[in-house]
N, CA, C and O of each residue as an XYZ file, in Angstrom:
768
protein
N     200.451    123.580      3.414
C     200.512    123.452      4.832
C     199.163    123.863      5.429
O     198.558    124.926      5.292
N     198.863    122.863      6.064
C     197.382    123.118      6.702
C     198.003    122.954      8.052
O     198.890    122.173      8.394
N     197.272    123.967      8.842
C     196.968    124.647     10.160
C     196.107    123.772     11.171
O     194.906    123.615     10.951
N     196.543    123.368     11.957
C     195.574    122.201     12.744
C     195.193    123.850     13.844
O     195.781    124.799     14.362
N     193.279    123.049     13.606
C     192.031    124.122     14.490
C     191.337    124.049     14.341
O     190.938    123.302     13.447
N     190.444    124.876     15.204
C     189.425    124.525     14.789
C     188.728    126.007     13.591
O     189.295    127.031     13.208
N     187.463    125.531     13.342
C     186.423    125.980     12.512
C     186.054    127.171     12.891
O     185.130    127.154     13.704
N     186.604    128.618     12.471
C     184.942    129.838     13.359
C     184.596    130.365     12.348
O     184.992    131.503     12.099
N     183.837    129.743     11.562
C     183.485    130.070     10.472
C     182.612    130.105     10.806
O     182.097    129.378      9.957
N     181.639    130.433     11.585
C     180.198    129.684     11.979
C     180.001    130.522     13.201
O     178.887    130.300     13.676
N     180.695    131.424     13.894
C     180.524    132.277     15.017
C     179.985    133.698     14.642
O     179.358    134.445     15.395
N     180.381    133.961     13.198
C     179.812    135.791     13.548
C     178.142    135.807     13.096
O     177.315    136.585     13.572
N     177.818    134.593     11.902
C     176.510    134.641     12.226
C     175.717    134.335     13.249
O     174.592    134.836     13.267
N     176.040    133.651     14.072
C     175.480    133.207     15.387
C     175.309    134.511     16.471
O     174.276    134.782     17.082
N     176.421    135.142     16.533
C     176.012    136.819     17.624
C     175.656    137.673     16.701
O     175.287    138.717     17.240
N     175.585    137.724     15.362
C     174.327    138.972     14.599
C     173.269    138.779     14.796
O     172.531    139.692     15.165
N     172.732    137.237     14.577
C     171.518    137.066     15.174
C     171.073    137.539     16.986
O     170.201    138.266     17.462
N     172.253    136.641     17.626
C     171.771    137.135     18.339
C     171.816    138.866     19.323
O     171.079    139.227     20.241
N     172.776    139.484     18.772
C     172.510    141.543     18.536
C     171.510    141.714     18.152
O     170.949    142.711     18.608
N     170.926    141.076     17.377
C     169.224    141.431     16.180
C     168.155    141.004     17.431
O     167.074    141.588     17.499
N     168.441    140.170     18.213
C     167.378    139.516     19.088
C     167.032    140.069     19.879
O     165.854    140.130     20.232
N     168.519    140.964     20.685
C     168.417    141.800     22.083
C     168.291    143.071     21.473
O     167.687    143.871     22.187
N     168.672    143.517     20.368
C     168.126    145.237     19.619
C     166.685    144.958     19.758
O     166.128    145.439     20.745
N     166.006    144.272     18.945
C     164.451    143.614     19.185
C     164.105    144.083     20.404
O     163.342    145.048     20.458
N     164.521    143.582     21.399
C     163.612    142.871     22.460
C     163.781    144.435     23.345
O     162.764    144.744     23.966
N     164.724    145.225     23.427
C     164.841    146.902     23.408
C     164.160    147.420     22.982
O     163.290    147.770     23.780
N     163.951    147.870     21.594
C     162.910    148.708     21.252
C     161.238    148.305     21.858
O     160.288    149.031     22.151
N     161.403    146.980     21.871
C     159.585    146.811     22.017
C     159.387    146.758     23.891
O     158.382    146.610     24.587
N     160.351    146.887     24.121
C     160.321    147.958     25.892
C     160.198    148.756     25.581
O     159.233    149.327     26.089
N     160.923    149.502     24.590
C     160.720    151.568     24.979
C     159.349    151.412     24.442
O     158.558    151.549     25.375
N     158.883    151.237     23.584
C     157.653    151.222     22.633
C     156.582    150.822     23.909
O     156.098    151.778     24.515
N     156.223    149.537     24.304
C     155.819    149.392     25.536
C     155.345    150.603     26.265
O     154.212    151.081     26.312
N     156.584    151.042     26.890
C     156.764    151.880     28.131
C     156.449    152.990     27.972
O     156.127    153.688     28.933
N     156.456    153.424     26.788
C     155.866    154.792     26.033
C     154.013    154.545     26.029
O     153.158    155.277     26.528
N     153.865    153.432     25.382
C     152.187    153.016     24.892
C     152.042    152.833     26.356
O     151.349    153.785     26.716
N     152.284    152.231     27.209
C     151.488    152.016     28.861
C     151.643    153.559     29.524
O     151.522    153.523     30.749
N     151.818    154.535     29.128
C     152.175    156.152     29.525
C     153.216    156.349     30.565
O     153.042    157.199     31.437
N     154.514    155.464     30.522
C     156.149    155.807     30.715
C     156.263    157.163     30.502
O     156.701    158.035     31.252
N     155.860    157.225     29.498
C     156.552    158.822     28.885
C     155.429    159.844     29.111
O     155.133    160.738     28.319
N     154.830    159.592     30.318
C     153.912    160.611     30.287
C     154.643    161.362     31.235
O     155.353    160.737     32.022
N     154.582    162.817     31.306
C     155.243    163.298     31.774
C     154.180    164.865     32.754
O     154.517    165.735     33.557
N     152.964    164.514     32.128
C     152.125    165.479     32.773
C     151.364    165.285     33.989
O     150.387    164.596     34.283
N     152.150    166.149     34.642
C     151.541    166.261     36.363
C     150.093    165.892     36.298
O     149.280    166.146     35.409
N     149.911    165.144     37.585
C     148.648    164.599     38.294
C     147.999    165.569     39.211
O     148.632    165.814     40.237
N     146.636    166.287     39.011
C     145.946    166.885     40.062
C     146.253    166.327     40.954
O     146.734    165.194     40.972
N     145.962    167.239     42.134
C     145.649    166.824     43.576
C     144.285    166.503     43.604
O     143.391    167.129     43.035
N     144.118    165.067     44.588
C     142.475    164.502     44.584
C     142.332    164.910     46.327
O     142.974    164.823     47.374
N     141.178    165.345     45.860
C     140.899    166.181     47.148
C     138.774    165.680     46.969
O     138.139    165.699     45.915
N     138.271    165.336     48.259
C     136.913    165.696     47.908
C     136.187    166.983     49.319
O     136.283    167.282     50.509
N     135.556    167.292     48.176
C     135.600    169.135     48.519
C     133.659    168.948     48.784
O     133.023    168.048     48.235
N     133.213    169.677     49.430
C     131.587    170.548     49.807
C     131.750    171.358     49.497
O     132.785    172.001     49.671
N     130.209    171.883     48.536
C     130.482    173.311     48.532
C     128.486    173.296     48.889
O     127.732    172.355     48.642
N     128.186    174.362     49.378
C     126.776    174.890     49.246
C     126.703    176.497     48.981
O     127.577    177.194     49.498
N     125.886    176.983     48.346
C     125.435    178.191     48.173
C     124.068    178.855     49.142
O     122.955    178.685     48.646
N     124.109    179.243     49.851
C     123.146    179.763     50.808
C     122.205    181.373     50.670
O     122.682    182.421     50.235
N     121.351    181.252     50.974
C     120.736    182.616     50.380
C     120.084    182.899     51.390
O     118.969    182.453     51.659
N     121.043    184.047     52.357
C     121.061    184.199     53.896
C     120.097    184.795     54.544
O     119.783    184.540     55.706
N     119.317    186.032     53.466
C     118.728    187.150     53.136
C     118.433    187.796     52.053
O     119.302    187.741     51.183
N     117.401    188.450     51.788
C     117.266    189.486     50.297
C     118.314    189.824     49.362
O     118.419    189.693     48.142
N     119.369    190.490     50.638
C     120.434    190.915     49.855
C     121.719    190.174     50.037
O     122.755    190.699     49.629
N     121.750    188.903     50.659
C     123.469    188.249     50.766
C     122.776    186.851     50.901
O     121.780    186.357     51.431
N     124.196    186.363     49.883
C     124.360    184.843     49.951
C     125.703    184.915     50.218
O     126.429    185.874     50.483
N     125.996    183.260     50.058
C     127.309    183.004     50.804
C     127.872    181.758     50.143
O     127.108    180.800     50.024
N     128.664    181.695     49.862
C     129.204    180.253     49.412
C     130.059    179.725     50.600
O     130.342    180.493     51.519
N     130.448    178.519     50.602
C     131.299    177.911     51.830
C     131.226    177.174     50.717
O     130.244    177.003     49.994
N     132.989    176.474     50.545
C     133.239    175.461     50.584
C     134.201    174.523     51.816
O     134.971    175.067     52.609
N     133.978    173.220     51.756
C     134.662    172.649     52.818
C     135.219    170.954     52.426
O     134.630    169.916     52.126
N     136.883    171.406     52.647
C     137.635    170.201     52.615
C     137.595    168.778     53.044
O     138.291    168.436     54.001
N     136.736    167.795     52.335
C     136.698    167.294     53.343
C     137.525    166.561     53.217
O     138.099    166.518     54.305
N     138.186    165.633     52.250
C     138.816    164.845     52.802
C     140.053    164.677     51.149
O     139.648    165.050     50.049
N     141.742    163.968     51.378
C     142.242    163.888     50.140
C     143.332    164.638     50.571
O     143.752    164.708     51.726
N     143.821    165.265     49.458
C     145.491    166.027     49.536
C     145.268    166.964     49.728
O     144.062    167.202     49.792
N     146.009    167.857     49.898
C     145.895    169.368     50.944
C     146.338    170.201     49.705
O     147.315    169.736     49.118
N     145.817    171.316     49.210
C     145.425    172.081     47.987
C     146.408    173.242     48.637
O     146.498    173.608     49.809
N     147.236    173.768     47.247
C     147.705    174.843     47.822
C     147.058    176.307     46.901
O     147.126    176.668     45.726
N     146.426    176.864     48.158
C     145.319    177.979     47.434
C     146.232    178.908     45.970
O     145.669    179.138     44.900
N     147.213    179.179     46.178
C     147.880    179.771     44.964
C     147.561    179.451     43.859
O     147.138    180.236     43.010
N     147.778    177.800     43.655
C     147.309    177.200     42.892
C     146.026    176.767     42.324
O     145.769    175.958     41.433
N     145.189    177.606     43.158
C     143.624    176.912     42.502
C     143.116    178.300     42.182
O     143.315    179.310     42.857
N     142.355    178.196     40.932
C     141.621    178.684     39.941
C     140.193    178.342     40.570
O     139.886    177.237     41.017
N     139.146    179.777     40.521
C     137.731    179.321     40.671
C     136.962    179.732     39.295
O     136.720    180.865     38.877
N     136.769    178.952     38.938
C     135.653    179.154     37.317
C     134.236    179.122     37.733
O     133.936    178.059     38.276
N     133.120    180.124     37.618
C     131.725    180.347     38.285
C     131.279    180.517     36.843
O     131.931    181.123     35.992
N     129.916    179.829     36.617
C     129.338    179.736     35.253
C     127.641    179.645     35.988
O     127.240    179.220     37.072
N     126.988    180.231     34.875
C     125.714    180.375     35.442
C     124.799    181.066     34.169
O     125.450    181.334     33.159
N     123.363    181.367     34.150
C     123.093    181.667     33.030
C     122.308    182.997     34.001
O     121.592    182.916     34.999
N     122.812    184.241     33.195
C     121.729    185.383     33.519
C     120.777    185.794     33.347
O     120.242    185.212     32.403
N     119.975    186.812     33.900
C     118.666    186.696     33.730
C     118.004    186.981     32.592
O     116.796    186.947     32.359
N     119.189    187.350     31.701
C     118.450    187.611     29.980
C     118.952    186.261     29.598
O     119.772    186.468     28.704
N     118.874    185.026     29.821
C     119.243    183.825     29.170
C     120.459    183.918     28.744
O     120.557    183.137     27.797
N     121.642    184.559     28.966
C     122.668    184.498     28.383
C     123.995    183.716     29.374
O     124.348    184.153     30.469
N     124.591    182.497     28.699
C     125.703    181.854     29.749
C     127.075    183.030     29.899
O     127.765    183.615     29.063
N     127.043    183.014     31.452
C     127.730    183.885     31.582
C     129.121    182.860     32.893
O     128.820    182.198     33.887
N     130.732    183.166     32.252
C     131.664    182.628     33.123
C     132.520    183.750     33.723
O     132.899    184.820     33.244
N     132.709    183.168     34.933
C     133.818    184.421     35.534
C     135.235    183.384     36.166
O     135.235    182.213     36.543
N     136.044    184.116     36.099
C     137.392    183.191     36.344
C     137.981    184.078     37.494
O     138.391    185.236     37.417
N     137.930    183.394     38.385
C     139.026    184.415     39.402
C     140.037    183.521     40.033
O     140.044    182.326     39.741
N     140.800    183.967     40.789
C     142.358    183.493     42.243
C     142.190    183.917     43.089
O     143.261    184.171     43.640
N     141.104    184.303     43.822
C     140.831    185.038     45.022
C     141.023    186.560     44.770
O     141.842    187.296     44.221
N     140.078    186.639     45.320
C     139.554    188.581     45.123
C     139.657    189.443     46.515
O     139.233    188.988     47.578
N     140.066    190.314     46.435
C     139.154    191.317     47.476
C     138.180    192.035     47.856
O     137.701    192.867     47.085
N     137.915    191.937     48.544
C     136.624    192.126     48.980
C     136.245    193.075     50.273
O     136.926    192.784     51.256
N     135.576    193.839     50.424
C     135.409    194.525     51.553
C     134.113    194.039     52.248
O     133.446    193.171     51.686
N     133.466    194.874     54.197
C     132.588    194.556     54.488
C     132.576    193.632     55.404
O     131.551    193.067     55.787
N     133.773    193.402     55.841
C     133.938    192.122     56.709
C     134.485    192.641     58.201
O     135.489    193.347     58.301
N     133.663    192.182     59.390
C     134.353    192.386     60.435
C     134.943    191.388     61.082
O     134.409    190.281     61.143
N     136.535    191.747     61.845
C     137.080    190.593     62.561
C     136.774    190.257     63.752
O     135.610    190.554     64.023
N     137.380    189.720     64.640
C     136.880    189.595     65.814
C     136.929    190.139     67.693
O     136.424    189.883     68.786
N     138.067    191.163     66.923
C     138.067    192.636     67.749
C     137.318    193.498     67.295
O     137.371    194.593     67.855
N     136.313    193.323     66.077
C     135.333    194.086     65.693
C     135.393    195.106     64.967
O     134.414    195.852     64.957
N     136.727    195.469     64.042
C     137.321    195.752     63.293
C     136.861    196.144     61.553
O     137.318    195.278     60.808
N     136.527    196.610     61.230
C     136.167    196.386     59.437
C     137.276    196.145     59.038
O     138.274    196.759     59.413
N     137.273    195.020     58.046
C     139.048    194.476     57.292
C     138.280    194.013     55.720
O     137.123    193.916     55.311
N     139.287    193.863     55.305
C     138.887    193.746     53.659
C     139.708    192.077     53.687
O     140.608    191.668     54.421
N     139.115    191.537     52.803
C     139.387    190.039     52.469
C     139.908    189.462     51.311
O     139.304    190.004     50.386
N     140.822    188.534     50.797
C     140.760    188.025     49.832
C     139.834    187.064     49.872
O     139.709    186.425     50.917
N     138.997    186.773     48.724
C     138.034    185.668     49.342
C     138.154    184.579     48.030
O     138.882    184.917     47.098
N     137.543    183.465     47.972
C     137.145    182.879     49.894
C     138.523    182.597     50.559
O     139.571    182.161     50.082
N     138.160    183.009     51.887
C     138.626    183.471     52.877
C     138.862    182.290     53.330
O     138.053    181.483     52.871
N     140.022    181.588     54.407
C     140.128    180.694     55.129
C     139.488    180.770     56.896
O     140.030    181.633     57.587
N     138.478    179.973     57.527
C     137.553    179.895     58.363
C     137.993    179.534     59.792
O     137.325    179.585     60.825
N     139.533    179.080     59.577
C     140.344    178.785     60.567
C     141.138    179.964     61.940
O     142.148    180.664     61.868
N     140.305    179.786     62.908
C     141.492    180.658     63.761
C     142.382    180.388     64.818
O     142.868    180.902     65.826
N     142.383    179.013     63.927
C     143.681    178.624     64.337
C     145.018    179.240     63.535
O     146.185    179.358     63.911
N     144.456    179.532     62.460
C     145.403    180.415     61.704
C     145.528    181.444     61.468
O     146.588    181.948     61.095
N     144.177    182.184     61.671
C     143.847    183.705     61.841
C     142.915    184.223     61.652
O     141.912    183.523     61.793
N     142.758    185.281     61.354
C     141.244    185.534     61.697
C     140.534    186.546     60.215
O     140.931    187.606     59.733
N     140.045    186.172     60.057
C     139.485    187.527     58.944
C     140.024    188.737     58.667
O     140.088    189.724     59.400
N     140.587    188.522     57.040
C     141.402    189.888     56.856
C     142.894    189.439     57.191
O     143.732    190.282     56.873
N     143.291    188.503     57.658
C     144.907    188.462     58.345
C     145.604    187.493     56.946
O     145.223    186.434     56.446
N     146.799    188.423     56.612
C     147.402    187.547     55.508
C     147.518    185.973     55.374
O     147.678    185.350     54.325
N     147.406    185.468     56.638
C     147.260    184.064     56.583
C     146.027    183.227     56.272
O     146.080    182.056     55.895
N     144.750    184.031     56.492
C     143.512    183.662     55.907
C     143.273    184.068     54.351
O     142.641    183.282     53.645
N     143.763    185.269     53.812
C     143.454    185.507     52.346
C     143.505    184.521     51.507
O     144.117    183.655     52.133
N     143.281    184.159     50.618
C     143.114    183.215     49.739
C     144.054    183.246     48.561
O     144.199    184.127     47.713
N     144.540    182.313     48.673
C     146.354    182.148     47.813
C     147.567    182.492     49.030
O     148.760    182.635     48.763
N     147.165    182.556     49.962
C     148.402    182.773     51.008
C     148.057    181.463     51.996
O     148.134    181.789     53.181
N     147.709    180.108     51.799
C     147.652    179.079     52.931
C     147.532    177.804     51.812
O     147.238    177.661     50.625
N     147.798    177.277     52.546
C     147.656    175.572     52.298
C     146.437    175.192     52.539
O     146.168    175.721     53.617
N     145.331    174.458     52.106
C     143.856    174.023     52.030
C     143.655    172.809     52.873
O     143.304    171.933     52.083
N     143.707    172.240     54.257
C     143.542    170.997     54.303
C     142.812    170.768     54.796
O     142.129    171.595     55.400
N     142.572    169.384     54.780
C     141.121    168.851     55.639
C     140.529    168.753     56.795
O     141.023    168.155     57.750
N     139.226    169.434     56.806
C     138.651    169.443     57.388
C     138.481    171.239     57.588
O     137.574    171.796     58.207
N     139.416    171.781     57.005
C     139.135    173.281     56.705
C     137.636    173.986     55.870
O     136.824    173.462     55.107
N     137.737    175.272     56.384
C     136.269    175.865     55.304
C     136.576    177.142     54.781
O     136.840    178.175     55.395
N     136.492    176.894     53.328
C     136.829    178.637     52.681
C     135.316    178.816     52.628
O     134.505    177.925     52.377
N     134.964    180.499     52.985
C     133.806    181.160     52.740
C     133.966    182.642     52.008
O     135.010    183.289     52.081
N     132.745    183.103     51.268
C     132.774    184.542     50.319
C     132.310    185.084     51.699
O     131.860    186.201     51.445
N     132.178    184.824     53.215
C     131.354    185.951     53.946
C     130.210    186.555     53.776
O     129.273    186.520     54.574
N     130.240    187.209     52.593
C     128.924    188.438     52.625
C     128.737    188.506     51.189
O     129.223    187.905     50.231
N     128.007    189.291     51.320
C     127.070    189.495     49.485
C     128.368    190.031     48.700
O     128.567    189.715     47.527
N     129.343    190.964     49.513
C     130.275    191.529     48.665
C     131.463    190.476     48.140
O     131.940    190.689     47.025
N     131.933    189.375     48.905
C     132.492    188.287     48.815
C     131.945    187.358     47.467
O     132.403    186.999     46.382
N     130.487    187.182     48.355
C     129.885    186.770     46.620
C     130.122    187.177     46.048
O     131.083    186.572     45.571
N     129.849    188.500     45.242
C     129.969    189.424     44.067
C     131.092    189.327     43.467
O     131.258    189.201     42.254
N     132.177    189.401     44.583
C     133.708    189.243     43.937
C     133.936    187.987     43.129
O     134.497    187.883     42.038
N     133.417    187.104     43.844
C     133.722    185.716     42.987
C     132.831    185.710     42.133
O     133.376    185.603     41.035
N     131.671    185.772     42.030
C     130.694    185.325     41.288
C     130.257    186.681     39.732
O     129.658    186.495     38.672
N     130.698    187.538     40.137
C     129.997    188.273     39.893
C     128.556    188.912     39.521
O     128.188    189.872     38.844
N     127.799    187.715     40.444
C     126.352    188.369     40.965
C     126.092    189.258     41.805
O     127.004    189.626     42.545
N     124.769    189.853     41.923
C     124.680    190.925     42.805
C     123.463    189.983     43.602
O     122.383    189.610     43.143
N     124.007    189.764     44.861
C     123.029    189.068     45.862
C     122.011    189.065     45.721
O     121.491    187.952     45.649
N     121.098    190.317     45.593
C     119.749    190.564     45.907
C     118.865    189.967     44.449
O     117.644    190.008     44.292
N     119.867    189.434     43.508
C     118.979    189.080     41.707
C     119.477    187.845     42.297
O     119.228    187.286     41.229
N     120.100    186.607     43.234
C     120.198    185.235     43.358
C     118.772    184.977     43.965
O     118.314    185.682     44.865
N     118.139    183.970     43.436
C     116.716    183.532     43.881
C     117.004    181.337     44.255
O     117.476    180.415     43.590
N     116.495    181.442     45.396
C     116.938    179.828     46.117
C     115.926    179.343     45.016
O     114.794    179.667     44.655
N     117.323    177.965     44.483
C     116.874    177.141     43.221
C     117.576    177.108     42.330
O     117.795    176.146     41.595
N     118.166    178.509     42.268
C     119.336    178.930     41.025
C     120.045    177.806     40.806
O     119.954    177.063     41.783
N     120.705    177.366     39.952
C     122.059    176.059     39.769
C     123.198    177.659     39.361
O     123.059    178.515     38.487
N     124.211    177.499     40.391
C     125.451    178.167     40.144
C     126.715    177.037     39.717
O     127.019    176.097     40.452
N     127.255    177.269     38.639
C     128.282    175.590     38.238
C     129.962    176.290     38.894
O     130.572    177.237     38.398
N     130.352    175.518     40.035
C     131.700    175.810     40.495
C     132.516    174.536     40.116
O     132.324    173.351     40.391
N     133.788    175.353     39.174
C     134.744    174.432     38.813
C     135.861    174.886     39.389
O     136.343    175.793     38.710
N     136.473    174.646     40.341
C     138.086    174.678     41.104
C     139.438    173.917     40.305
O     139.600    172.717     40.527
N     140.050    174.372     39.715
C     141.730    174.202     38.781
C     142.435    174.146     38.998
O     142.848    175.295     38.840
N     143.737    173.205     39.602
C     144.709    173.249     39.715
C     145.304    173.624     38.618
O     145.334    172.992     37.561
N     145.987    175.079     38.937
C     146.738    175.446     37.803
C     148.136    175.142     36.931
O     148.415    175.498     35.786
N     148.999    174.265     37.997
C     149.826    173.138     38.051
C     150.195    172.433     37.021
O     151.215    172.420     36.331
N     148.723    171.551     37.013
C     148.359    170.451     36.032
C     147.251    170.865     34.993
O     146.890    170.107     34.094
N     146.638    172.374     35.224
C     145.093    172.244     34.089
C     144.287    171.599     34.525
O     143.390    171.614     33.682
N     143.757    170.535     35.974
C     142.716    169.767     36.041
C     142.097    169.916     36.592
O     142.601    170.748     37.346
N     140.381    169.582     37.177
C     139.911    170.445     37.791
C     139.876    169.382     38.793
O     139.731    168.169     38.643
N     140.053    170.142     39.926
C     139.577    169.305     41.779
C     138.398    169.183     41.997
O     138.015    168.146     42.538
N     137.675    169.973     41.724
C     136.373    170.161     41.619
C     135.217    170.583     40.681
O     135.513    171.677     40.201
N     134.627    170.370     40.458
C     133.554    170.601     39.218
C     132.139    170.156     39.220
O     131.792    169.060     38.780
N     131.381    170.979     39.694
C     130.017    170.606     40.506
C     128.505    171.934     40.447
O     128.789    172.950     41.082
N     127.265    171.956     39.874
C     126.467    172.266     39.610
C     125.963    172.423     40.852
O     125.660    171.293     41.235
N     125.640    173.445     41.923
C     125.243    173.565     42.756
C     124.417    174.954     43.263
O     124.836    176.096     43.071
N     123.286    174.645     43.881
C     121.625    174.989     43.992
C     122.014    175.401     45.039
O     122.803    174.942     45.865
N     120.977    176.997     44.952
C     121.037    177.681     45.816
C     120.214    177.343     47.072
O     119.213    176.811     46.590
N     120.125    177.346     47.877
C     119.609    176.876     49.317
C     118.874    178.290     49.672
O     118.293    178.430     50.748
């Protein structure tokens, strides 16, 4: 007794192939998406473009200013200052700081106040010495200016002593988002 029907003798190879086609065509997406950096997963600096000058005011004080000019708004907590320079016995010398304190600074009731520096230049936000200017307590944005103030400001960051900086020097400032490890800034800059 034969069975009137049809034939599926001929159907399960037809969807293995095609399971084998769409497994295929899966992996070489993830593979893809991985090789084009899908799977990258490490935070992006903030792009920010930044001024900085070094000024050599007098015998005994210089000054750094840097100034925001333009890009994403930096949050000071987060930035690392790396100061590299070679001393006067030829030896490369780096200092790493997050904002320092610093004394020597008067506000603008005329006050002596101590600083984290660099200091934020804004009084629209406050004034020298006021927790909202210290450095790691504000948001960085444009068109703002962090400054060391005074020779002692320098010193803190740099750890030079004002009166041995001679105009010409190359001081190398690298700024870090600590975030990501990358630097915002990174720039060889001559003393004025």
């Amino acid at each position: 007794m034969r069975k009137n029907g049809r034939n599926e003798d001929a159907v399960s190879p037809v969807i293995g192939v095609m399971l084998m086609i769409v497994v295929t065509v899966i992996i070489a997406a993830i593979v893809s998406g991985f090789a084009s950096g899908m799977g990258d997963t490490q935070k992006a600096a903030p792009a920010a473009a930044i001024q900085c000058s070094i000024v050599k005011v007098d015998a005994d004080n210089v000054v750094i200013t840097l100034k925001h000019v333009s890009g994403d708004s930096l949050k000071t907590a987060d930035l690392r200052f790396y100061v590299s320079y070679v001393d006067s016995t030829g030896t490369p010398v780096q200092k790493r700081t997050q904002g320092v304190s610093a004394a020597g600074f008067t506000n603008s009731r005329g006050e002596a106040v101590s600083a984290k520096v660099p200091y934020l230049t804004d009084v629209k936000v406050g004034d020298v010495g006021d927790d909202a200017t210290n450095y790691g307590n504000f948001i960085w944005n444009p068109g703002q200016i962090l400054t060391t103030g005074n020779a002692a400001g320098f010193n803190a960051i740099t750890g030079l002593d004002a009166s041995g900086v001679k105009i010409g020097d190359i001081i190398s400032i690298k700024i870090v988002d600590t975030a990501s490890q990358k630097a915002v800034f990174d720039q060889d800059v001559r003393v004025q």
